[in-house]
Biopython code that builds the backbone (N, CA, C, O; Angstrom):
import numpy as np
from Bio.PDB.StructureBuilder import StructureBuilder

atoms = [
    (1, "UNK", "N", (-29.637, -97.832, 31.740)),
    (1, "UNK", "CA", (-29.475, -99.134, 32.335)),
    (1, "UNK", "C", (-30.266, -100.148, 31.509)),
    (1, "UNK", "O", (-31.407, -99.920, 31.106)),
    (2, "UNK", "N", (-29.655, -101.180, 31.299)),
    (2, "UNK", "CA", (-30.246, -102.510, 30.326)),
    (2, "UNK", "C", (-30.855, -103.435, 31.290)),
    (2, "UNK", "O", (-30.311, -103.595, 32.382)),
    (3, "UNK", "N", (-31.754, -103.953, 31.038)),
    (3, "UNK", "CA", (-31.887, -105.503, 31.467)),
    (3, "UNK", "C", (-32.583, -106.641, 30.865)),
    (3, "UNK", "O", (-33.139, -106.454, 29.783)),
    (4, "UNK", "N", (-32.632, -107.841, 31.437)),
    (4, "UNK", "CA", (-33.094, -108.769, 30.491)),
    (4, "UNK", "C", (-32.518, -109.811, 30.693)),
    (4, "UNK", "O", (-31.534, -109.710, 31.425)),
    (5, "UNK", "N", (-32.777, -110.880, 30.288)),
    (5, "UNK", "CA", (-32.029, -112.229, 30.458)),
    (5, "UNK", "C", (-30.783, -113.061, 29.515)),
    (5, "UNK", "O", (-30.942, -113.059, 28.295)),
    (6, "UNK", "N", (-30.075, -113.467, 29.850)),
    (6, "UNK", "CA", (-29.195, -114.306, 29.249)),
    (6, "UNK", "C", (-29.230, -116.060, 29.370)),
    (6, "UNK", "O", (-30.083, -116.567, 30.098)),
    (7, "UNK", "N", (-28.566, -116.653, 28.855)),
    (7, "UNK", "CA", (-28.308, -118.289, 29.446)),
    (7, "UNK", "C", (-26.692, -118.671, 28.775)),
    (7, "UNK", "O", (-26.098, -118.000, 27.932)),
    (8, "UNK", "N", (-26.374, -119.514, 29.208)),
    (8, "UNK", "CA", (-25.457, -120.025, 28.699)),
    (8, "UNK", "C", (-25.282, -120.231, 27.206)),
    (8, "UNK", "O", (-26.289, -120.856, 26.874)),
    (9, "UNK", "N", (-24.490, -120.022, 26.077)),
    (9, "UNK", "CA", (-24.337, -120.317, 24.872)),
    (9, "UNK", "C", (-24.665, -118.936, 23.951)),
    (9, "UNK", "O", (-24.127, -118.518, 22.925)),
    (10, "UNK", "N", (-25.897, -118.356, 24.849)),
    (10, "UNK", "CA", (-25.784, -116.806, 24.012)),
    (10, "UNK", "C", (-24.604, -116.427, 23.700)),
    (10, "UNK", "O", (-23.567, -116.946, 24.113)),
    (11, "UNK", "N", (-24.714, -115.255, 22.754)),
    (11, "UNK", "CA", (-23.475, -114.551, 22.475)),
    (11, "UNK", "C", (-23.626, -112.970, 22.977)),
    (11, "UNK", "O", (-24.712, -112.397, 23.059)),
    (12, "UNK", "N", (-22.587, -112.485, 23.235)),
    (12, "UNK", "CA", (-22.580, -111.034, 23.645)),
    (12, "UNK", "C", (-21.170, -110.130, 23.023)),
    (12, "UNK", "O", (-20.094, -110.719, 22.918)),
    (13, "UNK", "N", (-21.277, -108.947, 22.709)),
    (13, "UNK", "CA", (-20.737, -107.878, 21.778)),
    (13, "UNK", "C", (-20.696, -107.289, 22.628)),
    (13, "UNK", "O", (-21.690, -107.062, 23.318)),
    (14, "UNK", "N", (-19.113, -106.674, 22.960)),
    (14, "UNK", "CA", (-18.827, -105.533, 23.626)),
    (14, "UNK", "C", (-17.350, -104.956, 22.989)),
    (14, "UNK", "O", (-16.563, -105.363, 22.134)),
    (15, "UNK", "N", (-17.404, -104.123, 23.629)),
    (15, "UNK", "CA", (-15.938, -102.826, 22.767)),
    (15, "UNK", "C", (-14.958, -103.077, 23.804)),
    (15, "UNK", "O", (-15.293, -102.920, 24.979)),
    (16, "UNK", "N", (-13.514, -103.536, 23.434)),
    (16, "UNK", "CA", (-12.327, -103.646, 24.384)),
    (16, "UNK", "C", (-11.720, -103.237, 23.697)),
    (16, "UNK", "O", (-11.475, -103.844, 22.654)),
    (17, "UNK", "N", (-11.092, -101.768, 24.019)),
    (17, "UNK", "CA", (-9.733, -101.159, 23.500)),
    (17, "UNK", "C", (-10.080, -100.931, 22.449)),
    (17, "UNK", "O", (-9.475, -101.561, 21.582)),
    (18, "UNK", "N", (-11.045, -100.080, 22.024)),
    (18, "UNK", "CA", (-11.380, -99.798, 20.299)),
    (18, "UNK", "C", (-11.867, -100.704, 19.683)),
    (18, "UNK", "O", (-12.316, -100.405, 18.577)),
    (19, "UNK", "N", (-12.004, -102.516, 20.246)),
    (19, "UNK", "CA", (-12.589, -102.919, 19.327)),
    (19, "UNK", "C", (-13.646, -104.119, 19.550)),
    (19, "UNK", "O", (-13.657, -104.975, 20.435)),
    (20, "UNK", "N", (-14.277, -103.974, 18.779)),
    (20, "UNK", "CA", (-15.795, -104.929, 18.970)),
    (20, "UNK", "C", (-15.801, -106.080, 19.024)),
    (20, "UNK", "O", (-15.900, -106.613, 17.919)),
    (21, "UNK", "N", (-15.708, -107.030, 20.232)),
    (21, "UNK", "CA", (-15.304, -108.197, 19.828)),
    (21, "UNK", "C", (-16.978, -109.479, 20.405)),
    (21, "UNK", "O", (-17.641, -109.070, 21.359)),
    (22, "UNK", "N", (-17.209, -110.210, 20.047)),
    (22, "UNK", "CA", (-18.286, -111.059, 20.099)),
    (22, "UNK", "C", (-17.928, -112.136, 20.604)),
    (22, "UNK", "O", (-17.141, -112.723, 19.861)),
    (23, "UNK", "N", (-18.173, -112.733, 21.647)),
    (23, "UNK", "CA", (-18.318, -114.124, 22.794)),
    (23, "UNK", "C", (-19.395, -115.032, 22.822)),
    (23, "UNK", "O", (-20.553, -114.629, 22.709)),
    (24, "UNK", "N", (-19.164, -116.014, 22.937)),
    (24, "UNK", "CA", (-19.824, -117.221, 23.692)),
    (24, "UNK", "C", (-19.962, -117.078, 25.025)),
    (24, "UNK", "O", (-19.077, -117.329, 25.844)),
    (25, "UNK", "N", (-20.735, -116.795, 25.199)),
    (25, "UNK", "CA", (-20.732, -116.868, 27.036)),
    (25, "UNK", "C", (-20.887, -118.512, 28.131)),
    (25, "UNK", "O", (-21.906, -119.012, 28.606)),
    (26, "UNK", "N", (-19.942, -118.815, 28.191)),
    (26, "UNK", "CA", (-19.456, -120.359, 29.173)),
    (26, "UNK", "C", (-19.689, -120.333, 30.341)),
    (26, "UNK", "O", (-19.423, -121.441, 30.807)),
    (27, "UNK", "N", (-20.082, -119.599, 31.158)),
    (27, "UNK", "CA", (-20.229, -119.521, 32.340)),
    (27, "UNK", "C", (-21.081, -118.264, 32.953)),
    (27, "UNK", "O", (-21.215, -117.218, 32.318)),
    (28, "UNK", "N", (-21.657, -118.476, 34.284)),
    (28, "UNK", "CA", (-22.656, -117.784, 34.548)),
    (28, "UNK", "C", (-22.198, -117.500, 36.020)),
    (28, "UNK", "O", (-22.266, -118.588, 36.591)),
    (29, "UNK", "N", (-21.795, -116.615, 36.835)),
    (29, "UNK", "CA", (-21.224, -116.380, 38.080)),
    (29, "UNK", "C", (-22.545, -115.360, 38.711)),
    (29, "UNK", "O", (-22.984, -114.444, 38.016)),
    (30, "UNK", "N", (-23.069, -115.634, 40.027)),
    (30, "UNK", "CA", (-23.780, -114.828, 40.468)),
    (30, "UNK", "C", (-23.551, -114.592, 42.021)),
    (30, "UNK", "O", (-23.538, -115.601, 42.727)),
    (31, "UNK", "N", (-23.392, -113.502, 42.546)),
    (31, "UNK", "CA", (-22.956, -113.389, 43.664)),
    (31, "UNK", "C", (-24.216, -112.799, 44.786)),
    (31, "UNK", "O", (-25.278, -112.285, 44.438)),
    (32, "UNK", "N", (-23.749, -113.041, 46.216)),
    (32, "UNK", "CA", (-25.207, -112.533, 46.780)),
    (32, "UNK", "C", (-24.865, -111.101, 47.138)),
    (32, "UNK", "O", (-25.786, -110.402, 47.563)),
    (33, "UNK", "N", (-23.661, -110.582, 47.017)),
    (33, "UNK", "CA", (-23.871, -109.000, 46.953)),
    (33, "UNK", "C", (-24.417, -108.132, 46.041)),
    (33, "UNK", "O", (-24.359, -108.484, 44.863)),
    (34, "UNK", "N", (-24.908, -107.134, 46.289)),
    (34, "UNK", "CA", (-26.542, -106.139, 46.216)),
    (34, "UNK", "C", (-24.939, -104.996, 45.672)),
    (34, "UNK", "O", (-23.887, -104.898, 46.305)),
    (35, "UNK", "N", (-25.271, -104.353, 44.448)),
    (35, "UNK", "CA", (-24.876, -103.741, 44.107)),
    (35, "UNK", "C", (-25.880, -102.397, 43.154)),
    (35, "UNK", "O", (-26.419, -102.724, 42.097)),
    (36, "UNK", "N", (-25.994, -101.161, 43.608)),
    (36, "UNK", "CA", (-27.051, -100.164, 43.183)),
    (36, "UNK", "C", (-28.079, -100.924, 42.873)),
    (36, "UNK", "O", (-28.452, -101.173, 41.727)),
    (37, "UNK", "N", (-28.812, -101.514, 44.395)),
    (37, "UNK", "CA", (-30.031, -102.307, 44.091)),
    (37, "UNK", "C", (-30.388, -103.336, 43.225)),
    (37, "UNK", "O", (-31.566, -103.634, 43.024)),
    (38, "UNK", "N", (-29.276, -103.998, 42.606)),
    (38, "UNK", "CA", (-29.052, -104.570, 41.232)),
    (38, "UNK", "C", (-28.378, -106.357, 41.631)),
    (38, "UNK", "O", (-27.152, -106.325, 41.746)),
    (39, "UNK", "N", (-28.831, -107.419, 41.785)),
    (39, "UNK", "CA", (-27.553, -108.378, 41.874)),
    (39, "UNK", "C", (-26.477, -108.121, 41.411)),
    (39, "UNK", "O", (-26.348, -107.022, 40.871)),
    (40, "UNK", "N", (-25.369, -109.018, 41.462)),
    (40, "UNK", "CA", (-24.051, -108.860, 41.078)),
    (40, "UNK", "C", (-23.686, -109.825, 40.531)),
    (40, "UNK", "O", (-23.186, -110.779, 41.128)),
    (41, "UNK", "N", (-23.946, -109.743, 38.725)),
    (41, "UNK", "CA", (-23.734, -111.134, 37.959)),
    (41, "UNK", "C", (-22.583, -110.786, 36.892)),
    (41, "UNK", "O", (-22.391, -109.756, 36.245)),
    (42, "UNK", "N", (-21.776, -112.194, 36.942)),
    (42, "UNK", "CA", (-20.527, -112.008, 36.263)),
    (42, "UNK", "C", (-20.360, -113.164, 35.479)),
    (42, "UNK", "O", (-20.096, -114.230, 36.035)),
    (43, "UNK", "N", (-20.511, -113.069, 33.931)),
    (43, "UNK", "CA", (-20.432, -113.811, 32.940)),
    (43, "UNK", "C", (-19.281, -114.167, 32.655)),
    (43, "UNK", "O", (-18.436, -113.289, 32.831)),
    (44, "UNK", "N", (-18.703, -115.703, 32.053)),
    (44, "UNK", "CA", (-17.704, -115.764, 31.294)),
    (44, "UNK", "C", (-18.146, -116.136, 30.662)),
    (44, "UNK", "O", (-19.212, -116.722, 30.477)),
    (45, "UNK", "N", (-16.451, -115.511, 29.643)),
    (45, "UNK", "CA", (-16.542, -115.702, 28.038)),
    (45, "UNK", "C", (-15.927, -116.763, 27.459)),
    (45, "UNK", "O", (-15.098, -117.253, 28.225)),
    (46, "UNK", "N", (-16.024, -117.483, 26.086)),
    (46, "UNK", "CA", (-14.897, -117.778, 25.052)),
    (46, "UNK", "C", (-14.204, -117.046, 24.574)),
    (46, "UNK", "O", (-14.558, -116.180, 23.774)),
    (47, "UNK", "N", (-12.739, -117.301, 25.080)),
    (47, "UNK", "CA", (-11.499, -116.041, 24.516)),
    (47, "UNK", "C", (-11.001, -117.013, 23.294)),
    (47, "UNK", "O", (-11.297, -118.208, 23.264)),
    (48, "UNK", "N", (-10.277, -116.418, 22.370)),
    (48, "UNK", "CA", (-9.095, -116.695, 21.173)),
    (48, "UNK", "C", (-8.230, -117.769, 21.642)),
    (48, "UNK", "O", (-7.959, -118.951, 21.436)),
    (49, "UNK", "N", (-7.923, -116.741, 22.397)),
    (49, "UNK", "CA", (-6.362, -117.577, 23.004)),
    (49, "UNK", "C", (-6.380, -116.994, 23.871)),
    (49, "UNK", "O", (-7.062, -116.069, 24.313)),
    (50, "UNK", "N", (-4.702, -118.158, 24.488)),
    (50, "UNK", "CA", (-4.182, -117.328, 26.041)),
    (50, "UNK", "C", (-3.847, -115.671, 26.333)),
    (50, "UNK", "O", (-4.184, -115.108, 27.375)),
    (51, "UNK", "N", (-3.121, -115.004, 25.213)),
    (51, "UNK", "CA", (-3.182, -113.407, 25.389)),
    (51, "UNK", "C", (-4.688, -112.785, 25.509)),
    (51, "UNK", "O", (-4.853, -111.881, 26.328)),
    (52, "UNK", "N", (-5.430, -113.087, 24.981)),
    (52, "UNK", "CA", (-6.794, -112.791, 24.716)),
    (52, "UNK", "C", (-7.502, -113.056, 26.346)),
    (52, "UNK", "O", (-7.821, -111.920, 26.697)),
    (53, "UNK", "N", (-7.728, -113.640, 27.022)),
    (53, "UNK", "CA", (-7.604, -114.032, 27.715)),
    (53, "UNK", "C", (-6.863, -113.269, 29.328)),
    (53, "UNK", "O", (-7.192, -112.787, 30.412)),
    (54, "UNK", "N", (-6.087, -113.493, 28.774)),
    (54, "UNK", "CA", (-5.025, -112.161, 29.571)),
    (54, "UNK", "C", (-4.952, -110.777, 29.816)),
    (54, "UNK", "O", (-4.593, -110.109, 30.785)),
    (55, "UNK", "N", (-5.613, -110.375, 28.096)),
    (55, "UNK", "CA", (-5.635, -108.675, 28.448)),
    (55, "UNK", "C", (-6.828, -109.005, 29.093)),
    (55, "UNK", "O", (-6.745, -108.509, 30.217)),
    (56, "UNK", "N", (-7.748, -109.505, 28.984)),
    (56, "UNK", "CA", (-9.415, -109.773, 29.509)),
    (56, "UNK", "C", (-9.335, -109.656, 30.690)),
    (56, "UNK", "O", (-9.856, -108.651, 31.174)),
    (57, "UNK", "N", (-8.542, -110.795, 31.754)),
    (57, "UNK", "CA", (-8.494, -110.364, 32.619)),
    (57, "UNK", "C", (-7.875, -109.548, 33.396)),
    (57, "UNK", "O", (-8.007, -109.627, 34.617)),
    (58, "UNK", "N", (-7.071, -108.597, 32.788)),
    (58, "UNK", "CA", (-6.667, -107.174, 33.217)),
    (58, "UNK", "C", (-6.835, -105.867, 32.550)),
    (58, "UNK", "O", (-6.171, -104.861, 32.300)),
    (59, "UNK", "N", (-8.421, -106.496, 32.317)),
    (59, "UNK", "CA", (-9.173, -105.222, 31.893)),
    (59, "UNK", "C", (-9.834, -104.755, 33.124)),
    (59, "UNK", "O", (-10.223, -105.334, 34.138)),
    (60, "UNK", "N", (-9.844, -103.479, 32.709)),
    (60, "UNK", "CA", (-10.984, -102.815, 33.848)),
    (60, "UNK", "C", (-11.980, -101.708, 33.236)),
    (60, "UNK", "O", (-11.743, -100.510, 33.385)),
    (61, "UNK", "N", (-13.058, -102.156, 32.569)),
    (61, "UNK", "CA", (-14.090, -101.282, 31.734)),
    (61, "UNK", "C", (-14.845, -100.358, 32.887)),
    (61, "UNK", "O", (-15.303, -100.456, 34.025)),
    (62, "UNK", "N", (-14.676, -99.450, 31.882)),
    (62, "UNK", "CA", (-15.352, -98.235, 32.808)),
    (62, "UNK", "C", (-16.783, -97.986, 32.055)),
    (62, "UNK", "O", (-16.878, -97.597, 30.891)),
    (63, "UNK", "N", (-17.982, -98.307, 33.006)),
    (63, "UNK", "CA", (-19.142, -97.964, 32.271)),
    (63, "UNK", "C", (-19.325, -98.510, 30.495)),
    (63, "UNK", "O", (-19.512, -97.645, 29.639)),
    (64, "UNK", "N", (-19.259, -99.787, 30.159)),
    (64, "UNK", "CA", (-19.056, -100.633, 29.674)),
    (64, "UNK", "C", (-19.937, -101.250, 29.303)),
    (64, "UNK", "O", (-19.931, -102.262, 30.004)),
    (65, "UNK", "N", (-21.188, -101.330, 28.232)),
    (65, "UNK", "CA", (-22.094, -102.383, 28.013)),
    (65, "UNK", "C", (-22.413, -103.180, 27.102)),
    (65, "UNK", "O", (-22.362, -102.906, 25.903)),
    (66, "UNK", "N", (-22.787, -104.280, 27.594)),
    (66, "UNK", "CA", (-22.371, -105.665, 26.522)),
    (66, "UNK", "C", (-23.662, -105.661, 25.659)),
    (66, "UNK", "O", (-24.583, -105.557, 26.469)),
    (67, "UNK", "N", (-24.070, -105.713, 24.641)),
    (67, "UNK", "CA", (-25.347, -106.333, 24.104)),
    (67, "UNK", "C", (-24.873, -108.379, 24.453)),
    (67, "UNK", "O", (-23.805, -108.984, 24.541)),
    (68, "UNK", "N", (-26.014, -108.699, 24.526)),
    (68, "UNK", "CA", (-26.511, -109.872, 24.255)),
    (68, "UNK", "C", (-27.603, -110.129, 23.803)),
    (68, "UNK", "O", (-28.749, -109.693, 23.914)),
    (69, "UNK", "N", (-26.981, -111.069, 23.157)),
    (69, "UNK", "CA", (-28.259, -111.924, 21.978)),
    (69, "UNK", "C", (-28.001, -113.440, 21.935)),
    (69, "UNK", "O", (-26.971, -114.097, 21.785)),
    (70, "UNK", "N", (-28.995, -113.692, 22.077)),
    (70, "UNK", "CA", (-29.605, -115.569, 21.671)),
    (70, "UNK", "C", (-28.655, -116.260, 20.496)),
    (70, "UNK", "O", (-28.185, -115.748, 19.480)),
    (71, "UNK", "N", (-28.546, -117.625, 21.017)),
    (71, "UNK", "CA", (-26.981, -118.462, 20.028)),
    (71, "UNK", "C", (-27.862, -118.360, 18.950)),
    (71, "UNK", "O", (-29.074, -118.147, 18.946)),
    (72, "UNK", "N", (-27.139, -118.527, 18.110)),
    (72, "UNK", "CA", (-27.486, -118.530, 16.728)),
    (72, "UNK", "C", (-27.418, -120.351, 16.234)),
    (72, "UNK", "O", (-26.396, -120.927, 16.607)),
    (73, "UNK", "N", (-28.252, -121.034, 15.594)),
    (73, "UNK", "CA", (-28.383, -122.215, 15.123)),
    (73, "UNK", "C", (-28.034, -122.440, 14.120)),
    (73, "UNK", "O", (-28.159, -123.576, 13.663)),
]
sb = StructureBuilder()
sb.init_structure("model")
sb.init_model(0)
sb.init_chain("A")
sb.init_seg("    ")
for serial, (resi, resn, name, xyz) in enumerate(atoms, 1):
    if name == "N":
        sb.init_residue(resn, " ", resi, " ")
    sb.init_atom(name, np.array(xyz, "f"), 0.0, 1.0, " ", f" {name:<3s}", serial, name[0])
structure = sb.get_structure()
């Protein structure tokens, strides 16, 4: 299990479908349900485009973890 902080504009690296793709993170969603003792926070990304976008949101990652790291200047 990871933890640590994010903010808006970081970037984050994760694997969809074989492949490694790197985001802007635009948005910050936090919910008040308690999930394995854990909040329940849900980032958005900067997609490509509209397909991009699309498979994204009909993905469903199984055990799935993002690195994040600080925007780059």
């Amino acid at each position: 299990m990871l933890e640590g902080e994010f903010k808006l504009r970081d970037f984050i690296k994760f694997n969809f479908n074989g492949k490694l793709l790197e985001r802007k993170i635009i948005g910050i969603d936090t919910s008040k349900k308690i999930l394995n003792n854990r909040p329940n926070v849900g980032i958005m990304i900067e997609s490509l485009d509209e397909k991009e976008s699309d498979d994204l949101r009909n993905w469903n990652p199984q055990n799935t973890i993002g690195r994040i790291y600080q925007n780059r200047k």
